[in-house]
N, C-alpha and C positions, 0 to 999 in steps of 0.2 A: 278355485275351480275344483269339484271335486271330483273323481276318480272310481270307473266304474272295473271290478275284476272278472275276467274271465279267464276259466279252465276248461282248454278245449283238448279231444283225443288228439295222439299223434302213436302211431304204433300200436303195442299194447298198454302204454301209459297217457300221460296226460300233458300240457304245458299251460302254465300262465302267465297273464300279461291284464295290464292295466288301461283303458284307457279315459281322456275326458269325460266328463257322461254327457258335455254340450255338444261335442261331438261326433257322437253315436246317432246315424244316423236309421238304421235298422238293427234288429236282432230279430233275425229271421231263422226261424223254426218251427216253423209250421204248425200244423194244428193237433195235437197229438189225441191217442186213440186208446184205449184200457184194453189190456190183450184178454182173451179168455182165462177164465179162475183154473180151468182145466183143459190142457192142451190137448189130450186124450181124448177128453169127450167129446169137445168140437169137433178134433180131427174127424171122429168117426162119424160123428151125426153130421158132418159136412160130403163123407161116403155115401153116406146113406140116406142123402137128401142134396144130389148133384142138380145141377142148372143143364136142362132140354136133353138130360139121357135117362134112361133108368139108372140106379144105384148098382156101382161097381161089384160086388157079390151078386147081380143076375147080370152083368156081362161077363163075366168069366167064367169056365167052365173048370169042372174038375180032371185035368190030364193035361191042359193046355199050358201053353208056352208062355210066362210075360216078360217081356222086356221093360224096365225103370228108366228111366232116362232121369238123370238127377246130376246139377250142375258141378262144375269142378271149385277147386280149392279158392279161386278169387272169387267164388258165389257163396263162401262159408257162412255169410251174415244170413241164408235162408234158414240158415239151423236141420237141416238134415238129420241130424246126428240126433235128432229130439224127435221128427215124421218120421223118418222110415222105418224104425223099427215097429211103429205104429201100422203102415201101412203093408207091411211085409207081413206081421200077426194076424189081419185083418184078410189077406189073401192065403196063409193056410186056414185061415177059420172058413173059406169061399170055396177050399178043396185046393187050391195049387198050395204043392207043396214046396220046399226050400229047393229040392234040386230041379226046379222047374222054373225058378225067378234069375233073369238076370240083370243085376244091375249096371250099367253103362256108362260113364261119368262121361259127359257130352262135352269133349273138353274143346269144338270144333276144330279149331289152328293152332289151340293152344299149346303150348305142353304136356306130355304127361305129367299125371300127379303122380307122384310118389308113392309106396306102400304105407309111409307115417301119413301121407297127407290122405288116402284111400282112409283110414281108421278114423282119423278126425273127421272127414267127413262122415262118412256111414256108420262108427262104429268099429268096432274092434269086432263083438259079433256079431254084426250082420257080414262083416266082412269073412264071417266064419263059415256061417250060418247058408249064405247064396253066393253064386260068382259074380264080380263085381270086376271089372276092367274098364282099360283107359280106350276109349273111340280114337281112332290112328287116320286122321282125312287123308294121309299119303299110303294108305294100304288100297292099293288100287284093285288089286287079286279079290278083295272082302269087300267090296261093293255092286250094288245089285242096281241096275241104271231103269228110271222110270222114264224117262220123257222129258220134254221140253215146256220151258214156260212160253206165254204167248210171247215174252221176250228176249227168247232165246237161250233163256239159264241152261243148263243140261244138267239132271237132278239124278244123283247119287246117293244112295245111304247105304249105309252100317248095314252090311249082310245080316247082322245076326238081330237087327231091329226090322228088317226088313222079312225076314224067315220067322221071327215070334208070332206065335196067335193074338197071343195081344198086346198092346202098346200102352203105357201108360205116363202121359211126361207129368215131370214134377219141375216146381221149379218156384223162383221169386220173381214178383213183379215191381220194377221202380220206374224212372227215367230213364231211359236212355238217347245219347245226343246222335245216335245216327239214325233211327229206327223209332224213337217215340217214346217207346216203351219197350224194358224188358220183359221176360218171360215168355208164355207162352210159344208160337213158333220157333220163337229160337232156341230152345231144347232140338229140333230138328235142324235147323239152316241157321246159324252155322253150328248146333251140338254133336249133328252124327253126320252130314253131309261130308262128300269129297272135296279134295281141297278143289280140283277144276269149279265143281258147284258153288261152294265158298268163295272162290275168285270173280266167277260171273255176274252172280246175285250181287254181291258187294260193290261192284263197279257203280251199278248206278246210286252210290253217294258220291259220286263225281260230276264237275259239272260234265256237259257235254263237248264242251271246246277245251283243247289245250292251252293250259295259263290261266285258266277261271277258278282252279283249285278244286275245294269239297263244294257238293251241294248245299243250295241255303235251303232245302226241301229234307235233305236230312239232319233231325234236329229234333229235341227234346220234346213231347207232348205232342208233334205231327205223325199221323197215320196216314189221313185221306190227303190224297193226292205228293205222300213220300213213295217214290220211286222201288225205292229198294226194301221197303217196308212190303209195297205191295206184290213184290218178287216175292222175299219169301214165304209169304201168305199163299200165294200160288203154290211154290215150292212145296211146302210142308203141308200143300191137300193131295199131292200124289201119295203120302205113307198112311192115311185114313187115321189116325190115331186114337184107340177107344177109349181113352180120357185124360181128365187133364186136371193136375192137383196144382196150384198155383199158391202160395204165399203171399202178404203184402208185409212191413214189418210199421212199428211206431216210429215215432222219435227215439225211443228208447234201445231200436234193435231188436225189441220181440215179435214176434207174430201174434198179430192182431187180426188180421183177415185171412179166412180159408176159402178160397174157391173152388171148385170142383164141376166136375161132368163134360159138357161138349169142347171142343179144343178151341175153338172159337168164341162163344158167347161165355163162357163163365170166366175165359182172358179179357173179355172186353169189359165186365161186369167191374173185374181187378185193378184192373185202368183208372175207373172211377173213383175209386176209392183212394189210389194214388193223386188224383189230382187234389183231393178232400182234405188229405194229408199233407200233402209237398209242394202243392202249387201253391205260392204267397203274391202277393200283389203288391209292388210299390210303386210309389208315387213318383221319383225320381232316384237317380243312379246317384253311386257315390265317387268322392275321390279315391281311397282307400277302400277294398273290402279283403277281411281277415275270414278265410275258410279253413274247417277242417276238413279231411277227408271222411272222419268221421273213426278214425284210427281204424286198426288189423282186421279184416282185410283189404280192405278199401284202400288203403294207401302201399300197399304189399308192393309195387312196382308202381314208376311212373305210367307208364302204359293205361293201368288203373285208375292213377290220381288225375289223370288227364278227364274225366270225368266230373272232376271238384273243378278246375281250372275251369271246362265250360260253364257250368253253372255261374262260379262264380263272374265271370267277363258280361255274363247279362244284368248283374248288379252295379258294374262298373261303367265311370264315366268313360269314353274314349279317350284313349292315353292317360287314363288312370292306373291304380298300382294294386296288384293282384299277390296276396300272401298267402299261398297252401301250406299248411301241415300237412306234411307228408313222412313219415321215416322209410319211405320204401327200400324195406331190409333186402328186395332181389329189385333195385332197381334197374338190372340188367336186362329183364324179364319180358317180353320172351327175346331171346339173342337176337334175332334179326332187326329190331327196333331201332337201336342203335345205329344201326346198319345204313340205314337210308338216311341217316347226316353226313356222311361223306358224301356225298353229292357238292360239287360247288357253288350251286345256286339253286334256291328253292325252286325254277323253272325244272333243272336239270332231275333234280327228285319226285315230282310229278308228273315228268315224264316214265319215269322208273316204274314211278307206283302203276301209271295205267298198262304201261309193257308186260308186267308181271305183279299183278294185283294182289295184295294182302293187305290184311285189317290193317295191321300192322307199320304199314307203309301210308292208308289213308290216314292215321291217327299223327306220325310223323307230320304231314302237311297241315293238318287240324293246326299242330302243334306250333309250326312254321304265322301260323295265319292270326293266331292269339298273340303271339308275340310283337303283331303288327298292330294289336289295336292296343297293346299297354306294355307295363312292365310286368315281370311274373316274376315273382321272390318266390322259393319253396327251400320250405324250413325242414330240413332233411338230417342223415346221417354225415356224417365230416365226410365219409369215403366219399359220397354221393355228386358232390360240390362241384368238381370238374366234368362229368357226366352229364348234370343239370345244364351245363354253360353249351354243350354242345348241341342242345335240343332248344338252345334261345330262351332258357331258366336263369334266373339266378341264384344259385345254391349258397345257403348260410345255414352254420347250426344251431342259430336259438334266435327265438322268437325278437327279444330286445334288439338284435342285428338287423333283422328285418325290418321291424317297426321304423327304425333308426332311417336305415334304406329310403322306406316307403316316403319318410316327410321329404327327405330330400329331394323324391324322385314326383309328389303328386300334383307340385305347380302352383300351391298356394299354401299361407302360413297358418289354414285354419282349416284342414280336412274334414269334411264328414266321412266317416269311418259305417262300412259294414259289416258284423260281425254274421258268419251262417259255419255255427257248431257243426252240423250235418249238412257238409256241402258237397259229398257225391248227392245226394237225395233231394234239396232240398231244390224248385228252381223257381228264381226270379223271374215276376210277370209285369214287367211295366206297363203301366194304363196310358194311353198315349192319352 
């Protein structure tokens, strides 16, 4: 029998492993896409050739204010660090000058980043260059309140996105499993929103009764009729935002798509092209599926990697065996995570989460609810190990452990095995 090799990311390096090739029963990696020859050009003639606005140099004025809104450090895979000094050039060449740009790192509930993580992201000079800070959703003093959604969110932002003449979000688009898709809106809710607002909006990826857990509404590739998608859609048309620079990336990590202009249709436009890319279709589920995160940053914190885990669990047979690469070097991250596994019954923890609503605490329950439909092996750092066991993981440090794990744990002496290189990204469509 012979023996198929792969080398998938884990961190900033790599691991491999072998297995059957009769075996195998996907290699799922979607479809991939040729980035532009020159990212510069694109970027700009993607400026100056936006979807249902004028071209960003005749909406801004010369004297006026811009606010950037561009994501935080577990968004690095957008490549910031390559646009913005593009699009920062591109608005003194429009008349706003450097002491008029401020950049905003939309880090919603997140943590602040860093002053090393501020450089990596934007740059060392643009960091120089324009002000550039971390959005604080508990700075309640620096919030400017618009109004309510028809369902009751109470909608908060960033004073100082809120006081800018003009707005401009940036950002990447992929899946995401409570909301559909990343990008667009959520530069706003949760990037620059109060944490009260972040709390509200968020709620409805809950069911509606207590003990039913997360929403099946919030979920990967659903928009129309997800709940909390459609909050913050609502949400983030109180701040009018005058444009919208959006990324998609390949298989590869680079950017391949630029969208730009209206904050709504050229996001909606970005969508598409994610599904063209990352939507695959299989025919049936398997016993074993072997996912990477897609290595740093993607796997930077469990919190993160919980992202690959869903993906991967739509590949997988029920009560089959789920193996993430993950090195997440701040698996700690953000500190309260952890937090909502003292709880002594997952009843008891979603109680918690709706008393006092954070992302954070929804993703614990996710987390709680995965480990109901299989096993979850994650191939991490040694420190990690004991961490992983508390969030209903099973933490090993090399891949041959897992694998090992896996046979014993999938129920039968002849696995079909699925391999997804790029499994924050990538996401299983079964054909019923």
């Amino acid at each position: 029998m012979k023996d198929r090799r792969f080398e998938l990311k884990i961190g900033k390096g790599t691991t491999a492993f072998s297995i059957p090739t009769e075996q195998l029963l996907y290699h799922l990696v979607g479809k991939n896409r040729t980035p532009p020859e020159n990212l510069e050009s694109a970027y700009r003639y993607a400026l100056a050739h936006p979807i249902d606005c004028p071209p960003l140099h005749e909406i801004v004025k010369p004297g006026e204010t811009v606010a950037i809104l561009v994501s935080d450090i577990t968004r690095a895979w957008q490549h910031n660090e390559l646009s913005l000094p593009i699009l920062v050039d591109y608005l003194n060449e429009a008349g706003i000058t450097d002491e008029n740009i401020t950049v905003i790192i939309a880090v919603g509930a997140h943590r602040s980043n860093t002053a090393e993580e501020l450089e990596e992201l934007c740059t060392e000079a643009i960091c120089r260059r324009v002000k550039v800070i971390n959005h604080d959703a508990w700075d309640t003093d620096n919030m400017i309140y618009y109004g309510k959604t028809s369902r009751g969110t109470e909608v908060s932002f960033n004073r100082i996105v809120a006081e800018a003449d003009r707005v401009i979000l940036t950002g990447g688009v992929i899946y995401h499993y409570m909301v559909g898709y990343g990008g667009g809106r959520k530069s706003i809710l949760p990037g620059v929103s109060s944490l009260k607002t972040i709390q509200q909006s968020h709620m409805w990826a809950m069911e509606k009764n207590v003990g039913d857990g997360s929403s099946s509404l919030a979920a990967n590739m659903k928009t129309t009729g997800n709940p909390s998608h459609e909050d913050m859609m609502e949400a983030a048309a109180f701040l009018k935002a005058d444009f919208l620079v959006n990324v998609v990336p390949n298989l590869d990590g680079d950017i391949t798509g630029i969208f730009t202009g209206n904050w709504v249709s050229a996001w909606q436009q970005a969508t598409r092209l994610v599904d063209e890319i990352f939507g695959v279709t299989i025919q049936e589920q398997a016993d074993i599926v072997i996912a990477s995160a897609g290595g740093y940053p993607k796997d930077i914190n469990l919190y993160q990697s919980q992202k690959t885990i869903d993906n991967a669990i739509y590949a997988m047979k029920p009560g089959g065996v789920v193996i993430v690469l993950a090195e997440c070097p701040y698996i700690e991250d953000p500190a309260e995570f952890f937090d909502w596994f003292n709880y002594p019954t997952a009843l008891d923890m979603e109680k918690a989460v709706r008393e006092n609503f954070l992302i954070s605490g929804w993703i614990a329950v996710r987390q709680l609810e995965y480990a109901n439909q299989g096993h979850i092996i994650l191939v991490t750092l040694e420190k990690n190990i004991q961490l992983a066991r508390k969030a209903g993981v099973q933490g090993v440090a090399t891949i041959d452990e897992a694998l090992t794990i896996a046979y014993e744990k999938c129920g039968t002496d002849f696995p079909k095995i699925t391999v997804m290189p790029q499994g924050a990204n990538t996401f299983p469509i079964l054909e019923s």
